[in-house]
C-alpha positions in Angstrom: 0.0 0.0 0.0 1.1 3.1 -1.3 0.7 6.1 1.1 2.0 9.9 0.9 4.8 10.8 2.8 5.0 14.8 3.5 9.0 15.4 3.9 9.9 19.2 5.0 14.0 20.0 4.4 14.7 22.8 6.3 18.3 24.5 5.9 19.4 27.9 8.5 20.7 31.0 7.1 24.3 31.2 7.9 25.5 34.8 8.8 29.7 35.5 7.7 31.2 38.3 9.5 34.4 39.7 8.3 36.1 42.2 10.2 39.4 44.0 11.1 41.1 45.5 14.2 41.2 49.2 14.0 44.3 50.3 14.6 46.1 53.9 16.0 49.1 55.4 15.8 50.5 58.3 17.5 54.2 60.1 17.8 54.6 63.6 19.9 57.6 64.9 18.3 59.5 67.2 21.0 58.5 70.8 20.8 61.9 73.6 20.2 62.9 75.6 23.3 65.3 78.1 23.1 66.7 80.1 26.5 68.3 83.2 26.2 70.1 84.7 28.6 71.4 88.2 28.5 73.9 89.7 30.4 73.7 92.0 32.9 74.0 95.3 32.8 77.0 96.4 35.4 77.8 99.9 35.9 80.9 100.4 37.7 82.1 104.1 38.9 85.2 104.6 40.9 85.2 108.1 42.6 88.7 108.8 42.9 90.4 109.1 46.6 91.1 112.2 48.4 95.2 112.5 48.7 95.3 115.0 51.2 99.6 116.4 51.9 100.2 118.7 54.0 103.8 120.2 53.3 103.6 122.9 56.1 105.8 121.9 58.8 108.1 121.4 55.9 107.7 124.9 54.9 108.1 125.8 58.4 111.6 124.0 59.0 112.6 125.7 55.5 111.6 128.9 57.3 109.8 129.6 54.2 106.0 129.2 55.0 103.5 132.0 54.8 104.5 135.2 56.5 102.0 135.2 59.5 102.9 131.9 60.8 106.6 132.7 60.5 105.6 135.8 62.7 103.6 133.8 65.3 106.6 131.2 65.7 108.9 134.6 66.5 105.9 136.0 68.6 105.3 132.3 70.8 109.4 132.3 71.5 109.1 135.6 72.8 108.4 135.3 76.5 111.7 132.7 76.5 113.7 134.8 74.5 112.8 137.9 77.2 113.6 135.8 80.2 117.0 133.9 78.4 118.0 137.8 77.9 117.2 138.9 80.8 119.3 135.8 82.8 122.0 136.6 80.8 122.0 140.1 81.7 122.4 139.3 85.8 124.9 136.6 84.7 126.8 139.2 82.9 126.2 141.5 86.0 127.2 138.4 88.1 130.7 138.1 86.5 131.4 142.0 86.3 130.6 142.0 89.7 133.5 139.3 90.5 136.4 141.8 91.3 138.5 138.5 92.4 138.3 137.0 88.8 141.4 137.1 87.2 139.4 137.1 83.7 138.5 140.3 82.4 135.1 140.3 82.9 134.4 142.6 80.0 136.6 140.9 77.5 134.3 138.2 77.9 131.0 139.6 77.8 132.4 141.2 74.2 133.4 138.0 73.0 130.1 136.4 74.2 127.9 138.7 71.8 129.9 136.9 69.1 129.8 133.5 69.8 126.3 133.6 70.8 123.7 131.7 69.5 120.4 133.8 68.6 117.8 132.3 70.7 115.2 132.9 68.5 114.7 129.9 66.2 113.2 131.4 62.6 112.8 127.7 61.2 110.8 124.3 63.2 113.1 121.6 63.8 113.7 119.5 59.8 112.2 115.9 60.4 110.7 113.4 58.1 107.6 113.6 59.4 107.2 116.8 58.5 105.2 116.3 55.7 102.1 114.5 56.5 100.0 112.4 53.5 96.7 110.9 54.0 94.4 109.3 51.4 91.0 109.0 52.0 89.8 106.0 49.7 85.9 106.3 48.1 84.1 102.9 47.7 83.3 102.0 44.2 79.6 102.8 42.9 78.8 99.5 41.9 74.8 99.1 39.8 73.7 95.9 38.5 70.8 95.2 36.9 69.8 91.8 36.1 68.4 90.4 33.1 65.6 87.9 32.9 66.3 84.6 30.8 64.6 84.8 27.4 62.4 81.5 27.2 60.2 80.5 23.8 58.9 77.2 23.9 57.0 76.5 20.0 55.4 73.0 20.7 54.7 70.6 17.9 51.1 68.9 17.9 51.3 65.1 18.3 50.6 63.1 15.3 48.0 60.5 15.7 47.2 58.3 12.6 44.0 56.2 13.3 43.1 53.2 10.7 39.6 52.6 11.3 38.8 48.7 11.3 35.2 47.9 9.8 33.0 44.6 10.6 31.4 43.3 7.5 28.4 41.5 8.4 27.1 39.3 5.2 24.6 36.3 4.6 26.4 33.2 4.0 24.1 31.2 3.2 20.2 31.9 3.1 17.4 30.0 4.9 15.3 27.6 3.1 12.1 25.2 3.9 11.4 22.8 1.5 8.5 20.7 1.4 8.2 17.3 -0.8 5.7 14.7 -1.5 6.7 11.3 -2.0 5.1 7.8 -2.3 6.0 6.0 0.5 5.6 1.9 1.0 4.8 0.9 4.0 6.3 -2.4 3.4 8.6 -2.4 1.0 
């Protein structure tokens, strides 16, 4: 006996995908810096020193200084010059008076004048110090004025490079039903 036999093929769709990585790449090159640095301004004064000499007791012993000085020197050796004059007057008194002196007193007075010294002493004694030197030294005028450091930086962008990756999504294969009818023996 010969029956119907219903037979359903069936197949699934198949779904390919296809894809790629994406992928980036980046470099940051350095950026340029340059520095500067200027000098500074100095400004250096040096006042010059005060040389101070004072020649006058030199002039003095030279008995050549100015006129009123020479005068006061006379004028402050005048009270010893009165009282050495008048001590030599009593000691000439003294020895005239001396009747038992075999000297002549007189003689001697004369010859006294002669060989006197003049008491009064026109010039100051010579010395090396007589001249006197000082310096006064002035401290240098020192201005500085600093400079700042001249700094540019120019920075360079980084450079990225970015390859995209894609996903293809595709049908493989599509879905089917298929449906048959076929004689079918039961026995055979």
């Amino acid at each position: 006996m010969d029956r119907l036999r219903l037979s359903i093929h069936q197949t699934n769709a198949l779904i390919g995908m296809e894809s790629k990585d994406s992928s980036i790449s980046m470099r940051s090159p350095h950026g340029e810096l340059s520095i500067e640095q200027p000098k500074a301004k100095m400004d250096i004064q040096s006042p010059k020193g005060e040389l101070v000499i004072d020649s006058s007791k030199a002039l003095d012993a030279l008995a050549m200084g100015p006129h009123l000085r020479f005068m006061n020197n006379i004028y402050s050796q005048s009270p010893n010059v009165l009282q050495q004059a008048i001590s030599k007057i009593v000691e000439d008194g003294n020895r005239m008076i001396q009747i038992t002196n075999p000297r002549n007193a007189f003689a001697d007075n004369a010859a006294d004048v002669f060989t006197r010294k003049n008491p009064i002493e026109y010039a100051t004694p010579a010395s090396c110090l007589n001249v006197e030197v000082q310096y006064y030294p002035q401290k240098p005028i020192v201005h500085i004025e600093q400079q700042r450091p001249i700094i540019n930086y120019t920075p360079h962008m980084p450079e990225i490079q970015y390859n995209p990756g894609f996903l293809n999504i595709y049908l493989q294969q599509k879905n089917s039903i298929q449906f048959s009818v076929s004689k079918y023996n039961m026995y055979a």
